[in-house]
C-alpha positions as CSV (number, residue, x, y, z in Angstrom):
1,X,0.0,0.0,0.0
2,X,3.1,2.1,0.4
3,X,3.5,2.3,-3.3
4,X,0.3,3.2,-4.1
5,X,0.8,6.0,-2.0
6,X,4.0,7.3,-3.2
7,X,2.8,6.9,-6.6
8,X,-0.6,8.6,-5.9
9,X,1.5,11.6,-4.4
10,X,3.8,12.4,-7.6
11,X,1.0,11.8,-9.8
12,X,-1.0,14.0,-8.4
13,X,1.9,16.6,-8.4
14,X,2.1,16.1,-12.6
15,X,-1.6,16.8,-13.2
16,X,-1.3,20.4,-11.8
17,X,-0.3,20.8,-15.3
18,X,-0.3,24.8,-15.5
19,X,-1.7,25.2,-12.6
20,X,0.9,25.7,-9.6
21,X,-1.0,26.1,-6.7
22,X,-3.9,24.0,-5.6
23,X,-5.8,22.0,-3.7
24,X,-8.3,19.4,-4.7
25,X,-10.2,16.1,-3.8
26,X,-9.0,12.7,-5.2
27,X,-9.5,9.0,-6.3
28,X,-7.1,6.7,-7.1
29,X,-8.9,3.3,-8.9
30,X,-6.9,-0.1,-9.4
31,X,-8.5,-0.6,-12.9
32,X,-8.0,-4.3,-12.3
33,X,-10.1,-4.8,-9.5
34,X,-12.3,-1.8,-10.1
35,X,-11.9,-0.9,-6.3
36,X,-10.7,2.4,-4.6
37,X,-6.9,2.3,-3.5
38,X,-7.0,5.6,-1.9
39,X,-8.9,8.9,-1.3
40,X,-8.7,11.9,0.2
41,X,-7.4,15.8,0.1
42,X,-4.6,17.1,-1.9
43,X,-2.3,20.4,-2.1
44,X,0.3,21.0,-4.7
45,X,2.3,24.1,-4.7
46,X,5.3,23.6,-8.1
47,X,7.3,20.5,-6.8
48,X,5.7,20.6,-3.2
49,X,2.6,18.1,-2.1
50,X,0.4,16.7,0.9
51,X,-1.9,14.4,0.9
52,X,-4.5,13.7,3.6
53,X,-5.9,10.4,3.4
54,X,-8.2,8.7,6.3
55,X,-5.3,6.5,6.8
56,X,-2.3,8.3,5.7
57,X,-0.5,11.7,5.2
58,X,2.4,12.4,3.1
59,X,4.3,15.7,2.8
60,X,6.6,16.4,0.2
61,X,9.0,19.5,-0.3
62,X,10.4,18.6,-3.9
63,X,13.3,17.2,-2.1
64,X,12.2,14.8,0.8
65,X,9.1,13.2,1.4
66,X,7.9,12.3,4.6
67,X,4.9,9.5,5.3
68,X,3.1,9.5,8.4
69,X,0.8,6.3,8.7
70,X,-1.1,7.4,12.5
71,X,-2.2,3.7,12.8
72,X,0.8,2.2,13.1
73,X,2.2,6.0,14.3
74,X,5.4,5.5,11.7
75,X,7.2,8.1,9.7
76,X,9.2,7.0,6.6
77,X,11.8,9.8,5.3
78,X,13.2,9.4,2.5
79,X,14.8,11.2,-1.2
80,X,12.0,12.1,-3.5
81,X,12.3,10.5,-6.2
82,X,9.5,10.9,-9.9
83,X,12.1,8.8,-12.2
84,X,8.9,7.0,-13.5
85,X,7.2,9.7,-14.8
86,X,8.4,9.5,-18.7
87,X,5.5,7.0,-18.4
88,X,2.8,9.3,-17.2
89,X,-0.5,9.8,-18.9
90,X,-3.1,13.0,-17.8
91,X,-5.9,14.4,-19.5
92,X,-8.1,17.6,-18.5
93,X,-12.2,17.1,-18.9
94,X,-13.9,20.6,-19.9
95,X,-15.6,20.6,-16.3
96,X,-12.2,20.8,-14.7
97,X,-11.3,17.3,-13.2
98,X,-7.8,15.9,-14.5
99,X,-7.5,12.1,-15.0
100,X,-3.9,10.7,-14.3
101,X,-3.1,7.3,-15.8
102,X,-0.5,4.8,-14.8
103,X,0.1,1.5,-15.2
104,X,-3.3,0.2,-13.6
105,X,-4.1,3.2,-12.0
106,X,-6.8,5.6,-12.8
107,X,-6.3,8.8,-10.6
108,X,-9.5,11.4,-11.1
109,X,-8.9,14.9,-9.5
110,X,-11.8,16.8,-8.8
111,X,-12.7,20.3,-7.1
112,X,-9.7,21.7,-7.9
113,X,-9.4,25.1,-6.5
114,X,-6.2,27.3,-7.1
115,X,-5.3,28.6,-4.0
116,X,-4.5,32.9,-4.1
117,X,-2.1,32.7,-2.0
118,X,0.7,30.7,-1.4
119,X,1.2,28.0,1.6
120,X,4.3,28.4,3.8
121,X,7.5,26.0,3.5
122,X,6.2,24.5,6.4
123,X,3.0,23.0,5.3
124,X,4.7,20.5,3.3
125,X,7.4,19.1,5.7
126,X,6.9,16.9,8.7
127,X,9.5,17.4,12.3
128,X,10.4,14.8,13.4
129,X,11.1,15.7,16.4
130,X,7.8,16.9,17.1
131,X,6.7,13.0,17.7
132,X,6.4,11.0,20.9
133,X,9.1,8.7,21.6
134,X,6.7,6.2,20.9
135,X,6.8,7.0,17.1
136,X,8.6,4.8,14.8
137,X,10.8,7.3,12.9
138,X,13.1,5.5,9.8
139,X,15.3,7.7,7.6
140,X,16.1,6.8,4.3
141,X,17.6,9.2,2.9
């Protein structure tokens, strides 16, 4: 499920497309099994994301991404990496929504909504250090 994640989180960063700054709700489909992989909140800003999902949030600041899993209460750090995405598809729909394809993913952005003003540094990074010892920190960068 890690994957799906990581790969949910850089293709949502491609669709922004022209737009630089957003936020917006989405849906990531295994096309083989029809059923929703993940869905939640998402805020790109250039090569910065986050993504809220019920059971997992990831914050990326174009160099590191952190993942933050609050069932387990882990945080995996490591290097950024969007090697894969030569083999990116995305298409826009006149209403708005973008549609991200991948391998045997379907990805469907909607109510995307460009934010007017820009979000701090610090909305896409995670401290570590502001975790209970009890937190399962690994650093793989």
């Amino acid at each position: 499920m890690k994957r799906v994640i990581l790969l949910l989180s850089i293709l949502l960063c491609t669709a922004a497309g022209a737009q630089q700054r957003f936020s917006c709700h989405f849906k990531m489909v295994d096309n083989v099994s029809g059923t929703t992989v993940a869905e939640g909140t998402g805020y790109v800003q250039d090569e910065c994301y986050r993504l809220e999902t019920e059971w997992m949030r990831v914050f990326c600041n174009g160099k590191d991404r952190w993942i933050y899993s609050p069932g387990s209460d882990e945080l995996v750090i490591e290097k950024n990496d969007v090697s894969f995405l030569k083999d990116v598809s995305v298409s826009k729909a006149a209403d708005g929504t973008a549609v991200v394809a991948y391998d045997t993913y379907t990805i469907t952005l909607t109510g995307i909504k460009e934010a007017a003003e820009p979000w701090p540094g610090t909305f896409f990074i995670i401290d570590p250090e502001s975790f209970g010892d009890d937190t399962v920190i690994t650093d793989l960068r």
